[in-house]
PQR file with spaces between the fields and no chain letter, atoms N, CA, C, O and H, PARSE charges and radii, in Angstrom:
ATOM       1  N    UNK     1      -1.459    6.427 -134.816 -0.4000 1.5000
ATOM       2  CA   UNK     1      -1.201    6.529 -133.400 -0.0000 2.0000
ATOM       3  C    UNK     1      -0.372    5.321 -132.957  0.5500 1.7000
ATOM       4  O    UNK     1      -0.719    4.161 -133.177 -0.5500 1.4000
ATOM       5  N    UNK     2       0.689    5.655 -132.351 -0.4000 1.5000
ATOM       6  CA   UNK     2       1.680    4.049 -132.074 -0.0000 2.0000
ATOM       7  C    UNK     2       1.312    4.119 -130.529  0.5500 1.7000
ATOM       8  O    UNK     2       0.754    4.972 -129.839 -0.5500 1.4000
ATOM       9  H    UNK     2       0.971    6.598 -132.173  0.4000 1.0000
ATOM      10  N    UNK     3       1.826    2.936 -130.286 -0.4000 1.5000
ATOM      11  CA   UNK     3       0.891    2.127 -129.216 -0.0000 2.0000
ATOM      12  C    UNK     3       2.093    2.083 -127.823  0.5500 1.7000
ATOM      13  O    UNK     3       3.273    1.739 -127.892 -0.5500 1.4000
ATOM      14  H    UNK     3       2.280    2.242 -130.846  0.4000 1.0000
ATOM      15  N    UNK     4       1.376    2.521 -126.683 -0.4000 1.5000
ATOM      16  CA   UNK     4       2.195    3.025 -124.999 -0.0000 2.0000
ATOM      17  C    UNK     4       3.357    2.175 -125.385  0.5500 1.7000
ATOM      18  O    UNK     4       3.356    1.268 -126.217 -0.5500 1.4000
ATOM      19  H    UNK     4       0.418    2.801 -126.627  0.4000 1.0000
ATOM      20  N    UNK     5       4.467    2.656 -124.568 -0.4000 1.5000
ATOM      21  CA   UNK     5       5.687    1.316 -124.267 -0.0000 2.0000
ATOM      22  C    UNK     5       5.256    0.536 -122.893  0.5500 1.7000
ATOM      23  O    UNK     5       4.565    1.166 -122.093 -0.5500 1.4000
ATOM      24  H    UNK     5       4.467    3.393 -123.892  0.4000 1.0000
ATOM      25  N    UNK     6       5.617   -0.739 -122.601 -0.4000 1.5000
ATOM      26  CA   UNK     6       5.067   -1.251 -121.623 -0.0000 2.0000
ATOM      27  C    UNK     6       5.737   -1.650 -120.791  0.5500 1.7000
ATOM      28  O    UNK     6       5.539   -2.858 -120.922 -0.5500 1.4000
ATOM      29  H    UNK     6       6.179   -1.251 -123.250  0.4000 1.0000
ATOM      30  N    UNK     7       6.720   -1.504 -119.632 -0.4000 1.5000
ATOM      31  CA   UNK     7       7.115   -1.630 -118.500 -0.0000 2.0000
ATOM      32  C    UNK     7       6.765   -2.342 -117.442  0.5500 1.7000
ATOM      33  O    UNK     7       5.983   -1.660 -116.780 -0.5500 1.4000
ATOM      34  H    UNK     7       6.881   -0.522 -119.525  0.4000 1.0000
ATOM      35  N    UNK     8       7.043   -3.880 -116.709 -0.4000 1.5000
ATOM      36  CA   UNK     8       6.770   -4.340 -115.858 -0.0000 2.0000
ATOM      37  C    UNK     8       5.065   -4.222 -115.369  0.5500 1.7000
ATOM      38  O    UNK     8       4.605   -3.801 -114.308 -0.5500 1.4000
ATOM      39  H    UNK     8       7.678   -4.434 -117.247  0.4000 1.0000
ATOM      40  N    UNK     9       4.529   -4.636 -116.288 -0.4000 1.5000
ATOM      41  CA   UNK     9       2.716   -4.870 -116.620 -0.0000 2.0000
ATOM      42  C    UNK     9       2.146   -3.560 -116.118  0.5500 1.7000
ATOM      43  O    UNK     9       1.103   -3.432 -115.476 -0.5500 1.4000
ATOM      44  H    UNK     9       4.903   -4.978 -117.150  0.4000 1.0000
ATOM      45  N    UNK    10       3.140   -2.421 -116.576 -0.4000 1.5000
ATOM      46  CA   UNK    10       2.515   -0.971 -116.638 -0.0000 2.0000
ATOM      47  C    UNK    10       2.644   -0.403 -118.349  0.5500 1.7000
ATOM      48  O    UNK    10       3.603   -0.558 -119.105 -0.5500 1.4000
ATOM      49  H    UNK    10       3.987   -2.525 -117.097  0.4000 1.0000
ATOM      50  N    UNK    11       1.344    0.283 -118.622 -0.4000 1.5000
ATOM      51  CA   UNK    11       1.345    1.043 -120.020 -0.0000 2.0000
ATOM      52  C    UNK    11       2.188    2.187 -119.210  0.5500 1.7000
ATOM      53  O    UNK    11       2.147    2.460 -118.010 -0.5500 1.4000
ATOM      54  H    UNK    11       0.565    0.409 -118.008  0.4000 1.0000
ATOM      55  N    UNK    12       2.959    2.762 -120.254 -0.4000 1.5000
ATOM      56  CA   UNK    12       2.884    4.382 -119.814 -0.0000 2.0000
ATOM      57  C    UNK    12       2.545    5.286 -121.155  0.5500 1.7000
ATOM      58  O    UNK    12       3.052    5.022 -122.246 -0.5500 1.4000
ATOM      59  H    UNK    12       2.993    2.541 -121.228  0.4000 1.0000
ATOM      60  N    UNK    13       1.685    6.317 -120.961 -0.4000 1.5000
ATOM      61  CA   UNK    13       1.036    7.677 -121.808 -0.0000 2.0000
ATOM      62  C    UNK    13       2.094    8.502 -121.303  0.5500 1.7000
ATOM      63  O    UNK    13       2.444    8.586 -120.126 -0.5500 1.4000
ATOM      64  H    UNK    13       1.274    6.532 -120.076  0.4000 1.0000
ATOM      65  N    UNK    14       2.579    9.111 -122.305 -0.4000 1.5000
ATOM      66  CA   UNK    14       2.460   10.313 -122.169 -0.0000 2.0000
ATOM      67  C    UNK    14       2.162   11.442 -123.228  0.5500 1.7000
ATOM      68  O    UNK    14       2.283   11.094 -124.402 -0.5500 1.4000
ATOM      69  H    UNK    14       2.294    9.043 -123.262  0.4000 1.0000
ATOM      70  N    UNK    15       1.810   12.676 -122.993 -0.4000 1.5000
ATOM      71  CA   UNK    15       0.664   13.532 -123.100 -0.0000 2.0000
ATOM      72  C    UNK    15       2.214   15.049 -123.504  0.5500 1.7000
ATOM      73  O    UNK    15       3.223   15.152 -122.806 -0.5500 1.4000
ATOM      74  H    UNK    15       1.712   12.959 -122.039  0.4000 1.0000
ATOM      75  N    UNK    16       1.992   15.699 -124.385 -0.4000 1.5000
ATOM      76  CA   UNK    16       2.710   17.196 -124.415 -0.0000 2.0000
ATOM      77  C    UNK    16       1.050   18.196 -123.971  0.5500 1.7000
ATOM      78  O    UNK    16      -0.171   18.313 -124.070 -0.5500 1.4000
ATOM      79  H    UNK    16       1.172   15.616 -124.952  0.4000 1.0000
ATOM      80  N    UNK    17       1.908   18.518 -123.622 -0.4000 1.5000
ATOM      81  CA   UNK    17       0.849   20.206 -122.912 -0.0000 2.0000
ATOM      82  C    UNK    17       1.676   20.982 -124.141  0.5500 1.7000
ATOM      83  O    UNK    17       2.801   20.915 -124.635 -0.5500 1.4000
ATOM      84  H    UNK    17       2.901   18.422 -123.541  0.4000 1.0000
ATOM      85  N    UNK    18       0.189   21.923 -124.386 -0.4000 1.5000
ATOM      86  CA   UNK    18       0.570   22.960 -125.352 -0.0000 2.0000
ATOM      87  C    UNK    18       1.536   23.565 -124.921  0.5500 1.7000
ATOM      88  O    UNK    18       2.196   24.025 -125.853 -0.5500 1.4000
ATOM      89  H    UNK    18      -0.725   21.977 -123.985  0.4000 1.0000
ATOM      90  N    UNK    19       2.030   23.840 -123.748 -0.4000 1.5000
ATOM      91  CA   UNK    19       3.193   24.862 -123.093 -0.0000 2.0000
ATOM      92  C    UNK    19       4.264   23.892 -123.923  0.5500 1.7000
ATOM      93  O    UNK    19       4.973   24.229 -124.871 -0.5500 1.4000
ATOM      94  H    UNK    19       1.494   23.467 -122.990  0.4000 1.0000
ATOM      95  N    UNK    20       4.227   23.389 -123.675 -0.4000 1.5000
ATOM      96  CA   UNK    20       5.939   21.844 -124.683 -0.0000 2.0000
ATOM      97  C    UNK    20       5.953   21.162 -123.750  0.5500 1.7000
ATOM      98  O    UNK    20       6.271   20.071 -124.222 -0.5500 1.4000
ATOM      99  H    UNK    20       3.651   23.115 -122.905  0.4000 1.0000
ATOM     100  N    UNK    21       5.752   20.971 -122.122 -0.4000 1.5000
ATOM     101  CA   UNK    21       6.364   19.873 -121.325 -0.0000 2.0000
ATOM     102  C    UNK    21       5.503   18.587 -121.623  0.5500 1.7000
ATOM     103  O    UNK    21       4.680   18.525 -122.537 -0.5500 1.4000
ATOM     104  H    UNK    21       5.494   21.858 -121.739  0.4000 1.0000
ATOM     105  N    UNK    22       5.762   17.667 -120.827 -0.4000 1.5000
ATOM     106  CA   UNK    22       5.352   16.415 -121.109 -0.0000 2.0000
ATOM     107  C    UNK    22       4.802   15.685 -119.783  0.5500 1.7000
ATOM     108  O    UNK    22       5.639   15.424 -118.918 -0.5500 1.4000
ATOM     109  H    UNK    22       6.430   17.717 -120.084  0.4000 1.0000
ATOM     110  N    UNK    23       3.933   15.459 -119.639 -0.4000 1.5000
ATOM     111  CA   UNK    23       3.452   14.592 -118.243 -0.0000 2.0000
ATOM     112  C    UNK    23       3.502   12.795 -118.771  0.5500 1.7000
ATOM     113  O    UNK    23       3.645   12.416 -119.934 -0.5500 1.4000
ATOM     114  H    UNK    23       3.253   15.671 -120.341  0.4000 1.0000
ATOM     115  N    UNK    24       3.338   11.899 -117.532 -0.4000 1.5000
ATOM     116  CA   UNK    24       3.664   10.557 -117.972 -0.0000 2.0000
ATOM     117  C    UNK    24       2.376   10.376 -117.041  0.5500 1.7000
ATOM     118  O    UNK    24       2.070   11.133 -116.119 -0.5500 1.4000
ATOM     119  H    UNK    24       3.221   12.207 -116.588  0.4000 1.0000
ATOM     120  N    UNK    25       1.646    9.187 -117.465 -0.4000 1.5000
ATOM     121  CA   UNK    25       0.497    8.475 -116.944 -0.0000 2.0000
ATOM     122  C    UNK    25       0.654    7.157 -116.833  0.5500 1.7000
ATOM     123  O    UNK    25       1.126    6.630 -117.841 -0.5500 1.4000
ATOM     124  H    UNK    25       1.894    8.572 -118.213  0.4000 1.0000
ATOM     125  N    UNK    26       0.379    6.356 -115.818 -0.4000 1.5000
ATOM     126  CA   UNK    26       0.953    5.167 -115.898 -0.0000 2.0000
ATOM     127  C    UNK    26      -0.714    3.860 -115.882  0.5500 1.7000
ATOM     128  O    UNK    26      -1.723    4.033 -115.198 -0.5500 1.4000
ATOM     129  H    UNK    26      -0.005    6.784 -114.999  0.4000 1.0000
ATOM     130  N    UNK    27      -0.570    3.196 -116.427 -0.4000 1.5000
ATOM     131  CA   UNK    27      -1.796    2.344 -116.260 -0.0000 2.0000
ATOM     132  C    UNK    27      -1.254    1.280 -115.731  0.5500 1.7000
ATOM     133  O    UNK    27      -0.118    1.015 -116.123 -0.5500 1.4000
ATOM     134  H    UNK    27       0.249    3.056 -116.983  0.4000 1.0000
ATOM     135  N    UNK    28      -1.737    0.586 -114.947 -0.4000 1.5000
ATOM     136  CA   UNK    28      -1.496   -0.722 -114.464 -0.0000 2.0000
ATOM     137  C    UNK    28      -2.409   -2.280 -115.354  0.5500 1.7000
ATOM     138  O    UNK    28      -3.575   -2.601 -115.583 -0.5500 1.4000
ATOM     139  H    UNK    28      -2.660    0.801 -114.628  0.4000 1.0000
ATOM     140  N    UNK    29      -1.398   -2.707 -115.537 -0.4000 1.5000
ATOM     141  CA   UNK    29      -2.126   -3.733 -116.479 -0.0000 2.0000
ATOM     142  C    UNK    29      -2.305   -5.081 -115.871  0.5500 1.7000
ATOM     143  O    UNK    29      -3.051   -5.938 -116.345 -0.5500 1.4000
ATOM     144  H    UNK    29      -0.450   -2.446 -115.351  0.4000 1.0000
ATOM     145  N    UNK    30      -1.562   -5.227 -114.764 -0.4000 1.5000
ATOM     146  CA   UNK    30      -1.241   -6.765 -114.213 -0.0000 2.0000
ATOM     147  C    UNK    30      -2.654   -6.517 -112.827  0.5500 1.7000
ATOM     148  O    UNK    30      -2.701   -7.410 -111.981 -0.5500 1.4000
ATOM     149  H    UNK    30      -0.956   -4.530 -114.379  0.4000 1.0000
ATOM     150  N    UNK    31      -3.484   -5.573 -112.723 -0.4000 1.5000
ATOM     151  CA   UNK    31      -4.059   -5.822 -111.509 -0.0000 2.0000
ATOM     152  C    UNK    31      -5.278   -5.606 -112.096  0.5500 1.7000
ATOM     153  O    UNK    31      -5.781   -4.648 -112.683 -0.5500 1.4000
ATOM     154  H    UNK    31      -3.445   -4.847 -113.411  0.4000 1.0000
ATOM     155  N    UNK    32      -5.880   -7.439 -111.615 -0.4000 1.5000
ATOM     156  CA   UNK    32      -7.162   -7.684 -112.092 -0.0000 2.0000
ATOM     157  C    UNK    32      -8.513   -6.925 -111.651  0.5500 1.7000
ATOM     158  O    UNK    32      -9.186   -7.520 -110.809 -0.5500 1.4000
ATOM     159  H    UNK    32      -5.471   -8.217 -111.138  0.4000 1.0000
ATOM     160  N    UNK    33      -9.039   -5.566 -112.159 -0.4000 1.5000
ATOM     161  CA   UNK    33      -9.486   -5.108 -111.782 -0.0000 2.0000
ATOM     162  C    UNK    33     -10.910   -4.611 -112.616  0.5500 1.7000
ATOM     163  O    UNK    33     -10.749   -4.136 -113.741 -0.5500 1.4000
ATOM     164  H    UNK    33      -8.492   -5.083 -112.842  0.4000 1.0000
ATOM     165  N    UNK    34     -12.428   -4.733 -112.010 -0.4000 1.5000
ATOM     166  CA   UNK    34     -13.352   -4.530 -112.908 -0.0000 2.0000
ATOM     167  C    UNK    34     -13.433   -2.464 -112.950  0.5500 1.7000
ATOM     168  O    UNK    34     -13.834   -1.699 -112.073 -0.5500 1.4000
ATOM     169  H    UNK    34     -12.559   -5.118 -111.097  0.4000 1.0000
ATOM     170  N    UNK    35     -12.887   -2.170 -114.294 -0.4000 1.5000
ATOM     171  CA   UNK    35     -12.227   -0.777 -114.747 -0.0000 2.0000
ATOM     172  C    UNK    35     -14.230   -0.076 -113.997  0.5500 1.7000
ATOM     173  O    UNK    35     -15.158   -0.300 -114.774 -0.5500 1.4000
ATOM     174  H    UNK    35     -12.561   -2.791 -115.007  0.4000 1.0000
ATOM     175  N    UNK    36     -14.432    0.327 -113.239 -0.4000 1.5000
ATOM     176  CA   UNK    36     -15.552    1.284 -112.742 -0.0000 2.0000
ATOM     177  C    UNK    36     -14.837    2.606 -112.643  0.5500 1.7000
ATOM     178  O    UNK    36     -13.609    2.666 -112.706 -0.5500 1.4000
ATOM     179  H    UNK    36     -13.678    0.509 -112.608  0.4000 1.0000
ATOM     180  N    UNK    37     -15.822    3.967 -112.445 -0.4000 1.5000
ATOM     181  CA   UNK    37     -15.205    5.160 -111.954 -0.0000 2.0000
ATOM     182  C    UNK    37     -14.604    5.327 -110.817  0.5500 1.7000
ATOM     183  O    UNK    37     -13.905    6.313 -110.587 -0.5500 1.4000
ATOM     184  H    UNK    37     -16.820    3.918 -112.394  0.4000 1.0000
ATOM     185  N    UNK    38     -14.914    3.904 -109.562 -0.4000 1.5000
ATOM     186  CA   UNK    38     -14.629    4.154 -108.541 -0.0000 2.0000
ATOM     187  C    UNK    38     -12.986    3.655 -108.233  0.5500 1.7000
ATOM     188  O    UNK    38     -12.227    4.050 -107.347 -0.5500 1.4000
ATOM     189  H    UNK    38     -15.482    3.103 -109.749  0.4000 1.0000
ATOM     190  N    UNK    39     -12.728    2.525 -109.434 -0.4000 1.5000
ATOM     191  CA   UNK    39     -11.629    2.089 -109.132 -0.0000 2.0000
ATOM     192  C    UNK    39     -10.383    2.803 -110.020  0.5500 1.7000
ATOM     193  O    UNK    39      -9.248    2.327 -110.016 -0.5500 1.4000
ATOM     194  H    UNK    39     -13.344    2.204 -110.153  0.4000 1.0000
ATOM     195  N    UNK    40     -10.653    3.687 -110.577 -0.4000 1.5000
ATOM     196  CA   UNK    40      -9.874    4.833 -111.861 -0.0000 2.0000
ATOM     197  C    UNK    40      -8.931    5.000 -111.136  0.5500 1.7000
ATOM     198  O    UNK    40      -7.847    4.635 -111.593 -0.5500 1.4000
ATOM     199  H    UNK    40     -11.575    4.074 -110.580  0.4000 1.0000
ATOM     200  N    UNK    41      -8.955    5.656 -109.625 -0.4000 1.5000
ATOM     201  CA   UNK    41      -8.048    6.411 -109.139 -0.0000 2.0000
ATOM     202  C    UNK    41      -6.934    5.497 -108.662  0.5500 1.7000
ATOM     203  O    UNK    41      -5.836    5.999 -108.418 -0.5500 1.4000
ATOM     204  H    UNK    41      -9.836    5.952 -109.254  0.4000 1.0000
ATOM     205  N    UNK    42      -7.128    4.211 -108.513 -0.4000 1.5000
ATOM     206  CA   UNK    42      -6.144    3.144 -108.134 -0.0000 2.0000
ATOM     207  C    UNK    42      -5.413    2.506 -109.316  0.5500 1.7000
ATOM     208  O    UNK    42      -4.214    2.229 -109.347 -0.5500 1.4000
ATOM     209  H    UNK    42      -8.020    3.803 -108.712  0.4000 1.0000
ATOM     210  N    UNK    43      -6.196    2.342 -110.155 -0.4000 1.5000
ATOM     211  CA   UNK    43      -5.710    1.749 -111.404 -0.0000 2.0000
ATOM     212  C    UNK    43      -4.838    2.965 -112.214  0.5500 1.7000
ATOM     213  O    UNK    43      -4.252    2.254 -113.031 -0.5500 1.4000
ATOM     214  H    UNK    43      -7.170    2.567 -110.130  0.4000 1.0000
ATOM     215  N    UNK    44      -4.450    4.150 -112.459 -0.4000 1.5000
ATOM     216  CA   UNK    44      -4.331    5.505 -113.045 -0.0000 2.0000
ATOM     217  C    UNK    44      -3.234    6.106 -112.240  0.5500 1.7000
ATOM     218  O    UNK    44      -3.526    6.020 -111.047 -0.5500 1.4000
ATOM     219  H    UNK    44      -4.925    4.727 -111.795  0.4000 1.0000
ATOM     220  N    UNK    45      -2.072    6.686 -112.436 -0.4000 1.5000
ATOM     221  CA   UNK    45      -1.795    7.200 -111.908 -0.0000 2.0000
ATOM     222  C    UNK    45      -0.714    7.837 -112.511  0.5500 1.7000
ATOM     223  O    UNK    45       0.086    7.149 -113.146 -0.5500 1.4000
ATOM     224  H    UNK    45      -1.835    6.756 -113.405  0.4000 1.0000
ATOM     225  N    UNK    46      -0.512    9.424 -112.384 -0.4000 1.5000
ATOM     226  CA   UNK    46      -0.228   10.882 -112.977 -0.0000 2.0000
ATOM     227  C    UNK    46       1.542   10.353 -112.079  0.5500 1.7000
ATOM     228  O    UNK    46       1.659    9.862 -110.956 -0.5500 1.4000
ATOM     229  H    UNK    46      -1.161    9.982 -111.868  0.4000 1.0000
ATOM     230  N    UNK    47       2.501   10.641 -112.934 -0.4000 1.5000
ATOM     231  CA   UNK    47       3.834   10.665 -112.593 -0.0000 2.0000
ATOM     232  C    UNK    47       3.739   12.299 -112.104  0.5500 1.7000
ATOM     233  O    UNK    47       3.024   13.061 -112.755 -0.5500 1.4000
ATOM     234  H    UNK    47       2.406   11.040 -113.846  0.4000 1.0000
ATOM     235  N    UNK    48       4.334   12.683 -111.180 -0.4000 1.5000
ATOM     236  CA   UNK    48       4.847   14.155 -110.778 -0.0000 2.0000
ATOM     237  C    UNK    48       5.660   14.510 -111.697  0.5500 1.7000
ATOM     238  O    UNK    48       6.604   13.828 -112.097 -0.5500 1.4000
ATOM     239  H    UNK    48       4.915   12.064 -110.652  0.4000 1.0000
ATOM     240  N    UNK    49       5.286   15.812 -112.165 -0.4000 1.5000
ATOM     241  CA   UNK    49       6.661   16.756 -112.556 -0.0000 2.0000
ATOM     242  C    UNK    49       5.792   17.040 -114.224  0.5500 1.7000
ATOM     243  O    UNK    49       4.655   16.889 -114.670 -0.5500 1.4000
ATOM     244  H    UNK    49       4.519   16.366 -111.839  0.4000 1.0000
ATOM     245  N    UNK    50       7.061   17.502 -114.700 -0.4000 1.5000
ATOM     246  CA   UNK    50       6.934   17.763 -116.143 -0.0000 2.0000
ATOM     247  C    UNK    50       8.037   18.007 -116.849  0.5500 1.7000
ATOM     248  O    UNK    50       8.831   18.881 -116.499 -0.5500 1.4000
ATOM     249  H    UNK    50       7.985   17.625 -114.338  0.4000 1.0000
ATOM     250  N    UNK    51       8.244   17.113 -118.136 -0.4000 1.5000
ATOM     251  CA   UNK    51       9.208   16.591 -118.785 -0.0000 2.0000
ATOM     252  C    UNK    51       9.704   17.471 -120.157  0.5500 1.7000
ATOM     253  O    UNK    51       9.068   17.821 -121.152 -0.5500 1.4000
ATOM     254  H    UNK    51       7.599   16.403 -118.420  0.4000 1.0000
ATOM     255  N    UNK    52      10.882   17.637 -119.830 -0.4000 1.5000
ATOM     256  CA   UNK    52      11.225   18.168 -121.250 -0.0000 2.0000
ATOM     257  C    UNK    52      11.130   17.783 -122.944  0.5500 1.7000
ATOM     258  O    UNK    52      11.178   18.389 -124.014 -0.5500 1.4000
ATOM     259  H    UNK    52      11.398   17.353 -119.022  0.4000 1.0000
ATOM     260  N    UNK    53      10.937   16.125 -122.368 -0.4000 1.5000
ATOM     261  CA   UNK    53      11.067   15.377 -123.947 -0.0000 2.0000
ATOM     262  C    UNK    53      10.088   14.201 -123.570  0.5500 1.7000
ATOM     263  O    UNK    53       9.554   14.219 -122.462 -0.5500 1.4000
ATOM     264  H    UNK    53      10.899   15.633 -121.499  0.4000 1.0000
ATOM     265  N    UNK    54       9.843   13.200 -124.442 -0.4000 1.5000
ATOM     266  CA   UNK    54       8.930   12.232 -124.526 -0.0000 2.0000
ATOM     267  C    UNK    54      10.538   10.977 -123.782  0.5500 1.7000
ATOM     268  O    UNK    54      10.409    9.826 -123.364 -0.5500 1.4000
ATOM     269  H    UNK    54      10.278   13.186 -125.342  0.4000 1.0000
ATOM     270  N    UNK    55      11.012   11.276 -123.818 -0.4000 1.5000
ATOM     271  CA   UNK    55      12.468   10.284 -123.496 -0.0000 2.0000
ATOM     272  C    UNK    55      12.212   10.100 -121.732  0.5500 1.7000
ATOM     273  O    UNK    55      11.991    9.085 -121.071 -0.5500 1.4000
ATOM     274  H    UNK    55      11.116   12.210 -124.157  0.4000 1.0000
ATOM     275  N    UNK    56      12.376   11.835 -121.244 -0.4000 1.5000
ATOM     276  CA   UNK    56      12.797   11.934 -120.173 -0.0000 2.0000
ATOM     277  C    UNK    56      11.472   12.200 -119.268  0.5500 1.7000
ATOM     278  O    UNK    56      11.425   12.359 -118.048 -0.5500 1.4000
ATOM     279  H    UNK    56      12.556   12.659 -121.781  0.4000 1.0000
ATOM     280  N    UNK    57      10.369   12.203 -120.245 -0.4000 1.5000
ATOM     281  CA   UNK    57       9.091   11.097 -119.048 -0.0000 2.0000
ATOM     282  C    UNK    57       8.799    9.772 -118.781  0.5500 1.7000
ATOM     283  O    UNK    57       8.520    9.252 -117.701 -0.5500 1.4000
ATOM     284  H    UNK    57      10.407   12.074 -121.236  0.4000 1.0000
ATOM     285  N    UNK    58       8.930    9.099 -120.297 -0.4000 1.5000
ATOM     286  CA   UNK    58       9.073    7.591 -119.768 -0.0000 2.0000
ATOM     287  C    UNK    58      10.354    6.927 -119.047  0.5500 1.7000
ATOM     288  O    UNK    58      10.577    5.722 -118.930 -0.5500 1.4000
ATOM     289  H    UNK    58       9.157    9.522 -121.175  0.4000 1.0000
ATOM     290  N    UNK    59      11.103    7.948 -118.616 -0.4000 1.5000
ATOM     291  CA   UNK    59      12.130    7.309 -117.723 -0.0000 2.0000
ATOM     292  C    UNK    59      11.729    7.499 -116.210  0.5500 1.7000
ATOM     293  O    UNK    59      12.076    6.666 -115.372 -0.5500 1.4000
ATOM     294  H    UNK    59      10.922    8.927 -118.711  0.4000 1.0000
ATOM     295  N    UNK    60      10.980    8.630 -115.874 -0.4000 1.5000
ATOM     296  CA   UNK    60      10.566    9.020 -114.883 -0.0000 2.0000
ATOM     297  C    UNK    60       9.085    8.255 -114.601  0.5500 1.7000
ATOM     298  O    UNK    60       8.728    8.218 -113.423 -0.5500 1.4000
ATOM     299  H    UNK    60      10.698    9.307 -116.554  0.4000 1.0000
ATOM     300  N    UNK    61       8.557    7.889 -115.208 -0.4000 1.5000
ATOM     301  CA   UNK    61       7.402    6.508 -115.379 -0.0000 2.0000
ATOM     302  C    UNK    61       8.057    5.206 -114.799  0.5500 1.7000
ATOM     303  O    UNK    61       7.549    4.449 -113.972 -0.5500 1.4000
ATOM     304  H    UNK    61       8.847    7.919 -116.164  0.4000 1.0000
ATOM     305  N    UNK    62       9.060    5.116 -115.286 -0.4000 1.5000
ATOM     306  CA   UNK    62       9.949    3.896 -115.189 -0.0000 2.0000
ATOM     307  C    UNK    62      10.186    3.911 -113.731  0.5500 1.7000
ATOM     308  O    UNK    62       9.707    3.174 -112.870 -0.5500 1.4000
ATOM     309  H    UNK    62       9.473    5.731 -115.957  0.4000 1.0000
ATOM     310  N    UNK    63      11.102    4.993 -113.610 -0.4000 1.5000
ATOM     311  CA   UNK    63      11.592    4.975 -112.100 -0.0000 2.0000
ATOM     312  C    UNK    63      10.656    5.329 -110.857  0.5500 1.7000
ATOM     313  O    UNK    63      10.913    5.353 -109.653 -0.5500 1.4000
ATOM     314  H    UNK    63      11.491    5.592 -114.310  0.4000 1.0000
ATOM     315  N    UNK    64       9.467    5.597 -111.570 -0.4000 1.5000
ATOM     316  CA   UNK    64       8.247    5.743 -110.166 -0.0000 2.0000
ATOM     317  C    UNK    64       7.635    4.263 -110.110  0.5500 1.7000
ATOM     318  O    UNK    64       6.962    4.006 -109.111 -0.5500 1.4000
ATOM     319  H    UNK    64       9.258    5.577 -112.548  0.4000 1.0000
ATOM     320  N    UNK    65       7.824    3.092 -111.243 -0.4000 1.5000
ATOM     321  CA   UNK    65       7.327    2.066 -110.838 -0.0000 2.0000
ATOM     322  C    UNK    65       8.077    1.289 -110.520  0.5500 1.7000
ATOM     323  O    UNK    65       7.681    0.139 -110.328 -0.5500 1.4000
ATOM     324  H    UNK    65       8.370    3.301 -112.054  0.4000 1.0000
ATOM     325  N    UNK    66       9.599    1.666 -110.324 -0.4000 1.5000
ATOM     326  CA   UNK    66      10.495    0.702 -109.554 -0.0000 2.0000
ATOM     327  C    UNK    66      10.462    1.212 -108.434  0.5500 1.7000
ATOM     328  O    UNK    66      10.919    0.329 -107.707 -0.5500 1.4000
ATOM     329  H    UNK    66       9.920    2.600 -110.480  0.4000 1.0000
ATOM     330  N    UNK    67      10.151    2.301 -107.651 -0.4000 1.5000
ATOM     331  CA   UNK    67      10.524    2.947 -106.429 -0.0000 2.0000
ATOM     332  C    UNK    67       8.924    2.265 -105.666  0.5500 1.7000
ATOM     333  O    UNK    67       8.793    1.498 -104.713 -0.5500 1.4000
ATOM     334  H    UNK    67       9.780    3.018 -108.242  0.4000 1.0000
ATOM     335  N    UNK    68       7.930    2.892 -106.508 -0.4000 1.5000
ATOM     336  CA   UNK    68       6.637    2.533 -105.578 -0.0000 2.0000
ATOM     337  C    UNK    68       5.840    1.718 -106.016  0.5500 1.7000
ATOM     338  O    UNK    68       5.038    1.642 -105.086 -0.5500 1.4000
ATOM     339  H    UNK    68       8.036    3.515 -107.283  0.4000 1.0000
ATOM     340  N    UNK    69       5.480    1.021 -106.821 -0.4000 1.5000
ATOM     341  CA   UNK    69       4.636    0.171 -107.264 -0.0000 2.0000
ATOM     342  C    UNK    69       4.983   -1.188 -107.075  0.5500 1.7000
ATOM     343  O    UNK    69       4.098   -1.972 -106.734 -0.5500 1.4000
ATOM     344  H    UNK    69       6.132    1.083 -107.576  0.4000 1.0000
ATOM     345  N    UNK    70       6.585   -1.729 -107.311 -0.4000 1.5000
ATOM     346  CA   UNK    70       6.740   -2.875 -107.419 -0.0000 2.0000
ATOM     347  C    UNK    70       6.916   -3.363 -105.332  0.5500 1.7000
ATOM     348  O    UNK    70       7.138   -4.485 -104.879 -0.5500 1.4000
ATOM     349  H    UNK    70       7.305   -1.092 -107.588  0.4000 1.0000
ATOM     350  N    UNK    71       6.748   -2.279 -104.674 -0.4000 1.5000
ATOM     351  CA   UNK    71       6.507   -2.741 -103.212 -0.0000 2.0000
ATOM     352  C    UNK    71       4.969   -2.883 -102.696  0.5500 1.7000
ATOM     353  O    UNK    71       4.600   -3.065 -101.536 -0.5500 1.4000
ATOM     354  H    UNK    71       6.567   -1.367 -105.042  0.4000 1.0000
ATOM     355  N    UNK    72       4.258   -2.765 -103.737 -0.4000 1.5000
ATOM     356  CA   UNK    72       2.779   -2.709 -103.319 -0.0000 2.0000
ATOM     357  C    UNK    72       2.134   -3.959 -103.036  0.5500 1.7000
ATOM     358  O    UNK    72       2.203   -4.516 -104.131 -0.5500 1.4000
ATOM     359  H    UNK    72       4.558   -2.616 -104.680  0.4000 1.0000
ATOM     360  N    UNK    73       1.420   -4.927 -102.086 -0.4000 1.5000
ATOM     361  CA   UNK    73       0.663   -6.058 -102.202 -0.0000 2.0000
ATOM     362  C    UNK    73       0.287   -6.268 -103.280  0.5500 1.7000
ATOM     363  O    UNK    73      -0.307   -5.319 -103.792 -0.5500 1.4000
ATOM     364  H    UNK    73       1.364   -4.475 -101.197  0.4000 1.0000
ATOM     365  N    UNK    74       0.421   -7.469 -104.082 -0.4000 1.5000
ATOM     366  CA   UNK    74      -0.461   -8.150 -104.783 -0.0000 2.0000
ATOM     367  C    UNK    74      -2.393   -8.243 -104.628  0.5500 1.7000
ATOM     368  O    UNK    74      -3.041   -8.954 -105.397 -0.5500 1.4000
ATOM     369  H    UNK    74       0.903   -8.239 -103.666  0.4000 1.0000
C-alpha cells in the first residue's frame, strides 16, 4: 500500500468506486486536533464530484485546498 501524497499539511485519499470513478478525501494534518467522533466531520473532508483517473482527483483535492481551506482561521 503506498502512502497519501501530501499537499500544504493536507493527506489526500483517494478511493475508485467499483463503477471506475474516483472520489478524493482530504485529511487535515496541520490542525491540532484531539481525533474524537465529534471532531471527524471538521478534520475529514469528501472533495465533490467524481474523477476519471487517480491524476485528475488529486488535482481537484489540490484545488479545493487552495480555494477553501487555506482562507480558514488558524
Amino acid at each position: 500500500m503506498r502512502k497519501a501524497p501530501t499537499y500544504e499539511q493536507h493527506r489526500i485519499h483517494t478511493r475508485q468506486l467499483f463503477s471506475g470513478p474516483r472520489l478524493s478525501t482530504i485529511v487535515n494534518m496541520g490542525r491540532k486536533t484531539v481525533l474524537t467522533k465529534d471532531v471527524l466531520t471538521d478534520t475529514v473532508t469528501r472533495v465533490s464530484g467524481e474523477y476519471t483517473s487517480e491524476e485528475e482527483a488529486i488535482q481537484a483535492a489540490r484545488t479545493y485546498i487552495d480555494r477553501e481551506v487555506k482562507d480558514l482561521p488558524d
